[in-house]
C-alpha atoms as one frame of an Amber mdcrd trajectory, in Angstrom:
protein
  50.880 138.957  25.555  54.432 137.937  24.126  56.264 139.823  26.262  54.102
 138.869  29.769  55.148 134.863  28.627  58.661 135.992  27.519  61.221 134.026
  29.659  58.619 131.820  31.562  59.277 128.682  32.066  58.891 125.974  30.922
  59.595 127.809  27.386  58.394 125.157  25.453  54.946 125.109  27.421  54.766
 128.944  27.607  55.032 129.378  24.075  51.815 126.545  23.315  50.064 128.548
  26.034  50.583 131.752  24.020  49.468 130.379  21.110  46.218 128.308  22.286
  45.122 131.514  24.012  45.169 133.082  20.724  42.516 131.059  19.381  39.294
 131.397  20.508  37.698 128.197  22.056  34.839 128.494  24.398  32.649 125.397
  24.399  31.208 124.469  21.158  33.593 127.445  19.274  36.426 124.261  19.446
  36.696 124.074  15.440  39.589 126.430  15.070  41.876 124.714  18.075  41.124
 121.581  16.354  42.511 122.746  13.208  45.227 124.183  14.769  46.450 120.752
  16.269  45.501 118.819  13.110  47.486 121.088  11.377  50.711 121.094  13.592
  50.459 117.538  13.791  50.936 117.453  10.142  54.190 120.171   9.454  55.810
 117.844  12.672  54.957 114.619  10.616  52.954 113.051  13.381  50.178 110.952
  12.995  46.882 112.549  14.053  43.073 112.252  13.207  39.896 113.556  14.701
  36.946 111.601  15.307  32.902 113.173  14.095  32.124 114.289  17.966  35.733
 116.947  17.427  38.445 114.966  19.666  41.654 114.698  18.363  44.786 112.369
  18.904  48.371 112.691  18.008  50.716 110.410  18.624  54.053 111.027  18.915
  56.789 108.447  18.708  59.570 107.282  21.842  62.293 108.231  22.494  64.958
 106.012  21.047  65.818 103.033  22.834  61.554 103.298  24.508  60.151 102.467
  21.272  58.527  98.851  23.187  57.622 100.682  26.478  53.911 100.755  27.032
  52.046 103.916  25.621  51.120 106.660  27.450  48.280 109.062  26.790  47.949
 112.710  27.835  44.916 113.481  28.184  43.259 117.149  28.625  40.413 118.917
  26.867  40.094 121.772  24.667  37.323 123.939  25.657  37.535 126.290  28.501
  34.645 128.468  30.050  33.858 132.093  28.532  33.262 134.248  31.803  34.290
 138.022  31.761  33.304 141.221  34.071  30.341 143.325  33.524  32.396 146.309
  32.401  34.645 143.809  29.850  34.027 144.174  26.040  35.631 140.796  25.294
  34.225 138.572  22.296  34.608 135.224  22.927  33.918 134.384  19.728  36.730
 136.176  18.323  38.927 138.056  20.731  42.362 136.380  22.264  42.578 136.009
  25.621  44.688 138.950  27.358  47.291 137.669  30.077  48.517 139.242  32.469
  51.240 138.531  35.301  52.303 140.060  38.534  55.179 138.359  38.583  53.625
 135.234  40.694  50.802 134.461  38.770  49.040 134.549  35.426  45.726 135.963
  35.178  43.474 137.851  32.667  42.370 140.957  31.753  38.406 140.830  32.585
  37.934 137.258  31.591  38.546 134.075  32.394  42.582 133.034  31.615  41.515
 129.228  29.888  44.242 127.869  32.282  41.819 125.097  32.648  42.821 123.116
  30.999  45.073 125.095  28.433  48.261 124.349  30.451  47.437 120.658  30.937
  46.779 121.074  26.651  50.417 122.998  26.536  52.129 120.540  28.693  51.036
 117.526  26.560  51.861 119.774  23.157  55.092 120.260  24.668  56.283 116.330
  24.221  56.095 116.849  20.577  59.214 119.494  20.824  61.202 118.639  24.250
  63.912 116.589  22.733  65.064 116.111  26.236  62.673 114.434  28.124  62.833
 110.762  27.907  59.599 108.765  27.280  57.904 105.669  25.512  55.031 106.058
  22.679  52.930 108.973  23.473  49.142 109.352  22.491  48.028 113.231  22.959
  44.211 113.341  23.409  42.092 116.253  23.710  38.671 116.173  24.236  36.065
 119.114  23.240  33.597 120.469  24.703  34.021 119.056  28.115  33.182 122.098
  30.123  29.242 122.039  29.593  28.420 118.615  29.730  31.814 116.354  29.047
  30.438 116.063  25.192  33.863 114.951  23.847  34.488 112.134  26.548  30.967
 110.711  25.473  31.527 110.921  21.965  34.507 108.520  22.168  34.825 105.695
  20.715  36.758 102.558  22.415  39.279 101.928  20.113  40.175 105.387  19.224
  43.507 105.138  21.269  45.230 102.529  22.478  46.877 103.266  25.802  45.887
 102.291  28.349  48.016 104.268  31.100  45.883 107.921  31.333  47.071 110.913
  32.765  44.217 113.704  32.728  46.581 116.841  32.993  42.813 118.802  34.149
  43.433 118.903  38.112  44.528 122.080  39.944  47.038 121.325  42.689  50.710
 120.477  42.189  51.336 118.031  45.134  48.214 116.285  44.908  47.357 113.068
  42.654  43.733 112.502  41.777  42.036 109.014  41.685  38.163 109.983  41.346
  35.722 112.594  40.992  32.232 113.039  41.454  29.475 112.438  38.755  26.921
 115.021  37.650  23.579 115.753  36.243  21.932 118.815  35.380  17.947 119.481
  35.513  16.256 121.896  33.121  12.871 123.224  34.261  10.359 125.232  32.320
   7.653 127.536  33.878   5.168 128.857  31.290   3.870 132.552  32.171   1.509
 134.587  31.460   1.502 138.392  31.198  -0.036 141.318  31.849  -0.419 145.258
  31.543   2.262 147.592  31.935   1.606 150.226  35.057   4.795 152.255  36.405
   8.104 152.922  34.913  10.484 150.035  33.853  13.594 149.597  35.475  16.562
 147.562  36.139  17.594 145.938  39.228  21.072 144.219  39.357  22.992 142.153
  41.662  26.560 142.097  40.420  30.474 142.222  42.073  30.128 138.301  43.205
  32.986 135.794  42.920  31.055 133.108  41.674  33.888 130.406  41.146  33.455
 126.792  40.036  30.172 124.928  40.822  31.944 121.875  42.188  35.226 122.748
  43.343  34.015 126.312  44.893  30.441 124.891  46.131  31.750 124.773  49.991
  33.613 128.090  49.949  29.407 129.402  51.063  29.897 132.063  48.112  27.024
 133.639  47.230  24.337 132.932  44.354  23.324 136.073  42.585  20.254 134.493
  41.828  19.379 133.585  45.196  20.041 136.752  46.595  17.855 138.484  43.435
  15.456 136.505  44.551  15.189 137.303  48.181  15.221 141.118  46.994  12.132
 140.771  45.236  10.257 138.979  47.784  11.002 141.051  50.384  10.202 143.753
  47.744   6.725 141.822  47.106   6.014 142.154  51.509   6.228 145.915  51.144
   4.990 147.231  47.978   3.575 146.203  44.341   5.308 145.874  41.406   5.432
 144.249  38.004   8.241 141.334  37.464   8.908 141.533  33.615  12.117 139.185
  33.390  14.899 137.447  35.451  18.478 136.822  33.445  21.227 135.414  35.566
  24.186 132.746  34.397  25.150 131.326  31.119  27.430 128.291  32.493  25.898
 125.113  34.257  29.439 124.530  36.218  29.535 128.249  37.462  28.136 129.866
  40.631  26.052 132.719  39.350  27.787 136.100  39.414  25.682 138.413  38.401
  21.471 138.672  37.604  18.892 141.208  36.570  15.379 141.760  37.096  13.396
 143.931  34.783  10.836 145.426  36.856   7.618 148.021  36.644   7.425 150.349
  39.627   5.314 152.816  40.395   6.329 155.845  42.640   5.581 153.842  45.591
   6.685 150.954  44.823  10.189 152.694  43.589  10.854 154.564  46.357  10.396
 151.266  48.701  12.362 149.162  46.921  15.242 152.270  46.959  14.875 151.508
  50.750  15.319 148.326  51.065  18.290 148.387  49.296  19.351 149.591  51.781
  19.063 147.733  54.108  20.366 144.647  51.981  23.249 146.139  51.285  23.826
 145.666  54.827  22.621 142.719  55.134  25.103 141.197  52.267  28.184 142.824
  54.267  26.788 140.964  57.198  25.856 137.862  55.271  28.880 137.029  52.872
  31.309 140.486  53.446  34.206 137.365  53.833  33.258 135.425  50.601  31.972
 138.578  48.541  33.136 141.603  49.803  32.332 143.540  46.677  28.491 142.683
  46.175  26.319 145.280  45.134  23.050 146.106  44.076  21.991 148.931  41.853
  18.714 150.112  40.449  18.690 151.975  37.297  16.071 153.168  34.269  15.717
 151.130  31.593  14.112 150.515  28.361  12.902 147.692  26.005  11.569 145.463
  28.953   8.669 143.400  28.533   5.518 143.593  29.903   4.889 142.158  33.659
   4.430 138.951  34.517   0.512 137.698  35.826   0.611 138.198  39.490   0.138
 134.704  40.232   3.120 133.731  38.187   5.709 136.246  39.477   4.512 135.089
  42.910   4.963 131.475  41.689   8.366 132.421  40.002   9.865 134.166  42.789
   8.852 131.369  45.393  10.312 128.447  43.319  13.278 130.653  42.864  13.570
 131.160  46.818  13.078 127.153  47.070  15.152 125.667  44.856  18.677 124.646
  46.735  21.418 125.859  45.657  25.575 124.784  47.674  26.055 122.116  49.977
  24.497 119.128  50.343  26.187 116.354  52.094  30.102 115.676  52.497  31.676
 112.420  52.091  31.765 109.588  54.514  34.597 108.117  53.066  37.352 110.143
  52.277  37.169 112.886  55.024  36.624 116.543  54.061  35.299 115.933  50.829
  32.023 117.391  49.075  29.656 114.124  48.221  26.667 115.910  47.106  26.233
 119.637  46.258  23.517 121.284  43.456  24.221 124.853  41.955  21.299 126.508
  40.488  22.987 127.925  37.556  20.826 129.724  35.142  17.570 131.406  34.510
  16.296 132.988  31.313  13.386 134.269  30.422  11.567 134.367  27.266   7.894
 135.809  26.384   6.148 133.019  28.178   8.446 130.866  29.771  11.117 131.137
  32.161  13.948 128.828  31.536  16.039 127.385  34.380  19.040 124.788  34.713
  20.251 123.514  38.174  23.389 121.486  38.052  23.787 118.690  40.198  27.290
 116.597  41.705  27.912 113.858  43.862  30.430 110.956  44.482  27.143 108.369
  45.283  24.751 107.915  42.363  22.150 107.426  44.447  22.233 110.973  46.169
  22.432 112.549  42.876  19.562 110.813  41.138  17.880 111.800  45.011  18.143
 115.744  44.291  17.404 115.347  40.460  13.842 113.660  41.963  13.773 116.588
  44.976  14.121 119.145  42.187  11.996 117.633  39.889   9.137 117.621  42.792
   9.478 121.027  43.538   9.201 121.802  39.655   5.731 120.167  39.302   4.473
 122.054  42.649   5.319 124.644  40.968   3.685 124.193  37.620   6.494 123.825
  36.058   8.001 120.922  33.766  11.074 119.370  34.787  13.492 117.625  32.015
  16.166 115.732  34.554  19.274 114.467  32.079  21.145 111.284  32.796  24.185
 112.991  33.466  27.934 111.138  34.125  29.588 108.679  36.290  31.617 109.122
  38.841  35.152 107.964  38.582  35.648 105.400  41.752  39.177 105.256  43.036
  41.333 102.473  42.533  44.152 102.767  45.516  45.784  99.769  44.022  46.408
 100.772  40.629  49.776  99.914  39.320  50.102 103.337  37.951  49.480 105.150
  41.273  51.789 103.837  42.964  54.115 104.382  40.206  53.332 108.198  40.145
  53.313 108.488  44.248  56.657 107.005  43.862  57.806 110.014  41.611  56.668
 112.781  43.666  57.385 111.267  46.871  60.698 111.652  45.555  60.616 115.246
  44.215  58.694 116.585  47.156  60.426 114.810  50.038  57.199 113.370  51.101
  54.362 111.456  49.947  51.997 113.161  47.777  48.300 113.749  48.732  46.200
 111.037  47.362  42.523 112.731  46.957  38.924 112.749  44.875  37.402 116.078
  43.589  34.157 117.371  43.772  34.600 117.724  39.869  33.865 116.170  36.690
  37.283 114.878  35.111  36.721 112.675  32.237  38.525 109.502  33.535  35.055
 107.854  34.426  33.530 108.694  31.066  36.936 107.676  29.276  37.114 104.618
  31.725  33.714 103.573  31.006  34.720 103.543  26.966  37.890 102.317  26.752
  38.439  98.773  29.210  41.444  98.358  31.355  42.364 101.720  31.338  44.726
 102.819  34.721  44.598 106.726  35.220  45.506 109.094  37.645  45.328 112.826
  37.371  47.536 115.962  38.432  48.054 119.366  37.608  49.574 123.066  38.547
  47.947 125.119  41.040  44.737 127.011  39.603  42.543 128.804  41.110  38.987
 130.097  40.862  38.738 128.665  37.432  35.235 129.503  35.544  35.278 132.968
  37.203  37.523 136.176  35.825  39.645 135.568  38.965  41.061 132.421  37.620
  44.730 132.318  37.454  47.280 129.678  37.738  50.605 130.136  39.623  53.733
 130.398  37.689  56.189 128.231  39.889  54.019 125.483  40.452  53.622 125.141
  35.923  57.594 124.085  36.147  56.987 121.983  38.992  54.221 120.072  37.333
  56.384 119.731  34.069  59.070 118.313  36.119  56.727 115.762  37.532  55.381
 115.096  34.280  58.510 114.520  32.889  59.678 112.190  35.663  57.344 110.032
  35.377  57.265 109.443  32.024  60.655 108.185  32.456  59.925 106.132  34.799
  57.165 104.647  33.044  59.371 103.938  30.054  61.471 101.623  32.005
């Protein structure tokens, strides 16, 4: 991994990169990042301290002559999403991540690279060691486990910094300057089930080779949901022969477009030589359907062992309806700022236990209103379908401020490194600026960031060039905010 970073630059940035993908840190696996930070804090001599929900700050001092220039805080968070290939035996838990480079951009070897939001982590690190760069009080915060719910954000307590200029380094596109994001709320549903005898042979049918992506920024790409396409497998399975329905498994991640799923089923000769034809046919039908967004989907049916016993007929036909119902992509787009996503839902995990199946679908939107209006559509649909819905509060939005003091400031900056004004946009994402904005009053933020993309899927990767070109910007603007 040394010698792919060797002579990137940044150097300074490179090397923190290196060493934070060293360190495992999927969300809620944060405690050894922490120490790491805590502890490099301490052999620079900087003043750091973590708070009980795992966030840290370090503060690092001006440079001289910028000691009474307003403070700054970086902001970024520590967790990134686990997501690897079916064929990778990565350990999150333990394993560093493996990067690779083709020259133009960084990527990973069967997992996701932690680019979000390691290099918005690295750039901030990187103000504790670039004598050069010319800047007034700093205050480095990282957040943890922001990926599965924004857990750190909440967890924060008001007077645990006290800047109040933020710049969340967690966007993905140099050239661009961020002033709001959309709010979220996820809904988890339970469907008790009953079962029944085993007749046939137990097999395994798996949909696998999607892109899945992220469940906001990738919702309008129309990529396909490997759950939603298990699920119209099985009922048009269910129109042409019988069969038991022991288990559905598909996504881990709230904020990630299913990639892959897996039905555990009971077929009889009949029923296994039907379903071996339609296969067929879908396998068509998903070159015809999303050969553009998912070129390498597949399905494959295969023996298997250790499966339980069928569902009750009733409640694998109950089960594979709700499954069919529930919406999943776009929703609405924006009436205010033109082309982007208001309202999207990504139905982002089942499970299945002995006799329940366990489901989470993740909702965004930019108007409160429309989100609380699919947590109540989703919820409705639950109870039809005997099942109990648990709808969370979820997070606010972050509403842009186009006057802030500190945008124009920053449009200033790249305005004058780009040679034209910057795009001013919202993202159909959760940054933490409204959480953060909500806790701590009068805070001014913005946020910006290198060019990544398909974060929260093993494609992620972030392009080389644009890292020093987001530095630079960094940099810039620092100085200018010193005075």
């Amino acid at each position: 991994m040394s010698d792919v970073l060797e002579g990137l630059q940044p150097k300074i940035l490179f090397d923190y990169f290196g060493k934070l993908s060293r360190i495992p840190r999927c969300s809620g696996n944060e405690k050894g990042v922490v120490g790491f930070l805590l502890q490099l804090a301490q052999n620079k001599g900087l003043a750091a301290k973590s708070d009980a929900t795992g966030n840290v700050v370090i503060r690092v001092p001006a440079s001289p002559g910028k000691e009474k220039s307003p403070v700054v805080v970086l902001q970024g968070h520590l967790d990134m999403v686990g997501e690897k290939s079916a064929d990778s035996s990565h350990d999150f838990s333990r394993d560093p991540i493996r990067i690779k480079s083709d020259g133009k951009y960084l990527t990973a070897d069967g997992t996701t690279l932690g680019a979000d939001n390691g290099i918005g982590v690295a750039a901030a690190l990187s103000f504790i060691d670039d004598r050069e760069a010319v800047h007034g009080p700093l205050e480095l915060l990282f957040t943890v486990d922001e990926e599965r719910g924004l857990t750190g954000a909440r967890g924060l307590s008001g007077d645990f910094i006290k800047g109040r200029m933020l710049l969340n380094l967690d966007s993905e596109e140099y050239g661009a300057i961020y002033v709001g994001c959309a709010g979220g709320a996820d809904t988890k549903i339970k469907l008790s089930v009953r079962r029944a005898e085993a007749d046939g042979q137990p097999f395994s049918l798996v949909v696998k080779g999607l892109k899945g992506g992220h469940s906001g920024l990738d919702i309008n790409t129309g990529r396909a949901n490997a759950i939603k396409i298990l699920g119209h497998v099985l009922q048009l399975l269910r129109e042409r022969a019988s069969f038991g329905l022991a288990s559905i498994d598909a996504g881990d991640k709230h904020n990630a477009i299913p990639r892959e799923a897996v039905a555990g089923l009971w077929l009889g000769n009949e029923a296994r030589k039907a379903l071996e034809q339609l296969l067929q046919i879908v396998r068509r039908d998903l070159q015809l359907w999303y050969g553009k967004t998912d070129p390498q989907a597949a399905l494959e049916l295969s023996p298997a062992k250790d499966i339980l016993p069928p569902l009750a007929a009733k409640a694998a036909d109950r089960l594979i309806d709700f499954l069919l119902a529930l919406p999943h992509g776009l929703l609405a787009m924006s009436q205010e700022v033109p082309g982007l996503v208001e309202t999207s839902t990504n139905l982002a995990v089942v499970k299945t236990q002995k006799n329940a199946i366990s489901i989470v679908e993740s909702s965004r939107s930019s108007v409160m209103p429309a989100l609380r209006a699919v947590q109540r559509e989703i919820c409705a649909l639950a109870r039809i379908a005997g099942a109990r819905p648990e709808p969370d509060e979820g997070y606010p939005g972050w509403q842009p401020n186009m006057d802030s003091p500190l945008l124009k400031k920053a449009s200033a900056v790249m305005e004058k490194i780009l040679g034209q004004p910057p795009h001013i946009k919202a993202v159909h994402a959760g940054l933490e600026c409204g959480i953060i904005g909500e806790k701590v009053g009068g805070m001014d933020m913005i946020s910006f960031g290198p060019d990544i993309q398909w974060p929260h899927s093993p494609s992620e990767r972030v392009e080389i060039a644009s890292v020093e070109k987001f530095y630079h910007f960094l940099r810039e603007l620092l100085k200018e905010l010193a005075g």
